[in-house]
C-alpha positions as CSV (number, residue, x, y, z in Angstrom):
1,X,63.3,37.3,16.3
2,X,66.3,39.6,16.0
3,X,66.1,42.5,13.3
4,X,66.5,41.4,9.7
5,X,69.2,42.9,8.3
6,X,68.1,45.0,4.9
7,X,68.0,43.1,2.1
8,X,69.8,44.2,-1.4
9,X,67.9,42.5,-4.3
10,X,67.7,43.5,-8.2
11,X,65.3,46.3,-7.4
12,X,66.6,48.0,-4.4
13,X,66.7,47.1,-0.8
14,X,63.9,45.6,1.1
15,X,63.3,46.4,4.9
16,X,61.1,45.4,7.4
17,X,59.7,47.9,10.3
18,X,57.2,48.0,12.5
19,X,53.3,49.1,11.2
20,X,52.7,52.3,12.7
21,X,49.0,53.8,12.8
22,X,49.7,56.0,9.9
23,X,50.4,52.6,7.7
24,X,46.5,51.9,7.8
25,X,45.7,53.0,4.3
26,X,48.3,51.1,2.1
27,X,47.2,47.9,4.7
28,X,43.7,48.8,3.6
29,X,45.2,48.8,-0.5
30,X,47.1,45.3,0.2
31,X,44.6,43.7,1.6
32,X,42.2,44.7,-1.1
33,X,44.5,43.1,-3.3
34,X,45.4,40.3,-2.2
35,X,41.2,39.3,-1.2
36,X,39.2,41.6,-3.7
37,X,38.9,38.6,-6.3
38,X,36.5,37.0,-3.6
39,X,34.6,39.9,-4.5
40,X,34.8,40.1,-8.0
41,X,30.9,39.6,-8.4
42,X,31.1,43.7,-6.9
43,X,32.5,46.1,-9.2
44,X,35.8,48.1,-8.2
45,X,33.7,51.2,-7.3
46,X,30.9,49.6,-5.7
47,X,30.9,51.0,-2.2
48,X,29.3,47.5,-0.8
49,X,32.5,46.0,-2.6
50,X,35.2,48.5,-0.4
51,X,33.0,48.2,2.9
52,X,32.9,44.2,3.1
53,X,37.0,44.5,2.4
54,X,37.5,47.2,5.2
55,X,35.5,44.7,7.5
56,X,37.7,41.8,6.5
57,X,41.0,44.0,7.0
58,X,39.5,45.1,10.6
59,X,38.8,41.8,11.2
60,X,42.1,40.2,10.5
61,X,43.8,42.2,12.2
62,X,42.2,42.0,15.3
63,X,42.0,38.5,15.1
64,X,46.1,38.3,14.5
65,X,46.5,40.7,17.5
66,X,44.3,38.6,19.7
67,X,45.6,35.2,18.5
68,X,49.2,36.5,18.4
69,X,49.9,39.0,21.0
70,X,53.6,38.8,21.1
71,X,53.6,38.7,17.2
72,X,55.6,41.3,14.9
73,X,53.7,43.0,12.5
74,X,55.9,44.5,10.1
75,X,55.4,46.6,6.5
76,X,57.9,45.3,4.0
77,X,59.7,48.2,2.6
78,X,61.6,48.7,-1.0
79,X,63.3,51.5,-1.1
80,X,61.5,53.0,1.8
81,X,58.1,52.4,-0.3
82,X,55.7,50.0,1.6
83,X,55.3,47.4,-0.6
84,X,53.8,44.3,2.3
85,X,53.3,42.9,5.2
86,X,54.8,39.7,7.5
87,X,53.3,39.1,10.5
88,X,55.1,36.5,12.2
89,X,55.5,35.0,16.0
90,X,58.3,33.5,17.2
91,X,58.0,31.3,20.2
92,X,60.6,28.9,21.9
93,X,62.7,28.7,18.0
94,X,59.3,28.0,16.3
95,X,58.6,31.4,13.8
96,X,55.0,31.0,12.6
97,X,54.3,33.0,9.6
98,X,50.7,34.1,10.1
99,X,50.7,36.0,7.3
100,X,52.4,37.6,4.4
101,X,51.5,39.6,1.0
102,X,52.8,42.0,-1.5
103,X,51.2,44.2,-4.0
104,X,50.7,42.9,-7.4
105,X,53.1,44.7,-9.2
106,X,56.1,42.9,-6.5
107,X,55.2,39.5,-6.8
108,X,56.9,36.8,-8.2
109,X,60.5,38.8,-8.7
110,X,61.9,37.2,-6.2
111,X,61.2,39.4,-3.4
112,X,59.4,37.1,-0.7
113,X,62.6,34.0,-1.4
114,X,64.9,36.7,-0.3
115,X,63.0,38.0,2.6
116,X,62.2,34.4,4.0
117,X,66.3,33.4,3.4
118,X,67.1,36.2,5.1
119,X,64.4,35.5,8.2
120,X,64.9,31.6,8.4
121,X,68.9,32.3,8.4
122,X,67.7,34.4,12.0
123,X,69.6,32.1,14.7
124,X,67.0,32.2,16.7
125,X,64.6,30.5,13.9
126,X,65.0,26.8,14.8
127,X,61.4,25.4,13.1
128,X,58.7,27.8,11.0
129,X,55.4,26.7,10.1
130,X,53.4,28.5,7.4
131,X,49.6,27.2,6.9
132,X,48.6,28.4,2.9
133,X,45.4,27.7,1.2
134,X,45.8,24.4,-1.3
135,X,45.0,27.2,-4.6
136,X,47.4,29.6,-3.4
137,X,49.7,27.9,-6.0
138,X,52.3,30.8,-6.1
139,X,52.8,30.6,-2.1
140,X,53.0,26.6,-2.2
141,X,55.8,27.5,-5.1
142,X,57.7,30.1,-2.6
143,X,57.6,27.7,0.4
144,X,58.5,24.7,-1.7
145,X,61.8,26.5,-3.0
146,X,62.6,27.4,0.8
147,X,62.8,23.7,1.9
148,X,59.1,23.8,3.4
149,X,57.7,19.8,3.9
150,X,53.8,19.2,4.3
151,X,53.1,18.7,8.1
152,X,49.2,18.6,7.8
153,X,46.3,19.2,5.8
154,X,42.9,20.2,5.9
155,X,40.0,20.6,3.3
156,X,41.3,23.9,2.2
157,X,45.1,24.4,3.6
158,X,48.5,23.0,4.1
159,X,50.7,23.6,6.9
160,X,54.2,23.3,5.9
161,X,57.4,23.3,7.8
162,X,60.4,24.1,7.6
163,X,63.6,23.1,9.9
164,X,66.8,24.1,10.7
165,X,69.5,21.6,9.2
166,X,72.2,21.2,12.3
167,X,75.9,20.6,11.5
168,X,77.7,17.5,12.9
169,X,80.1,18.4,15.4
């Protein structure tokens, strides 16, 4: 996928670049926020509570490396603030979205619609599949307004698709 342009929204402009090393940490801080209610049972400070997240981060992200070795992992940027991440693949026009998340305080403004028009308007994005989990009503919302369709379902997720409209000639 070619670079993505940045992105001027209401609150600044949004970049993607490439995680570095050094991003760890605020990977570490998304990722607690996006799966610490799993944990809610643990309380905040409860170091059982931050070692089983760390283990799930680790995890992930070797499993996306492994599973997507060509992928783009990318921190989304607002005003040069890390803010999320999209890890994507792109393979023959098909961009699989493997993964994507902001911090609390970022969602629903708007943010991830602009970032996804601005990656499926990429020319070399013929198809994208996203796969979310059936209560992740918020994502099934943001994939809905982008012209995502229902490809297949499991117990637990959706894979939705999205493809490019061609012109008549």
């Amino acid at each position: 996928m070619e670079t993505i342009e940045p992105i001027p929204i209401q609150h600044g402009t949004v970049r993607l670049r490439p995680e570095v090393a050094a991003d760890a940490a605020f990977l570490c801080v998304l990722h607690a926020s996006v799966k610490g209610t799993e944990l809610a049972a643990l309380p905040d400070g409860d170091p059982i509570r931050q070692q089983l997240l760390d283990m799930q981060y680790r995890a992930m992200t070797a499993s996306y490396h492994a599973a997507f070795p060509n992928g783009r992992f990318d921190l989304l940027t607002l005003n040069q603030e890390p803010i999320g991440r999209l890890i994507s693949d792109l393979n023959q026009g098909l961009l699989r979205i493997v993964y994507i998340a902001l911090l609390p305080e970022w969602r629903s403004r708007g943010i991830c619609t602009a970032l996804m028009r601005s990656v499926l308007d990429t020319p070399s994005v013929t198809r994208c599949e996203a796969t979310v989990a059936l209560d992740n009503t918020a994502s099934l919302r943001l994939w809905s307004r982008l012209g995502f369709v229902e490809l297949a379902r499991s117990e637990t997720d959706l894979v939705l698709e999205w493809r490019r409209l061609h012109s008549a000639s």
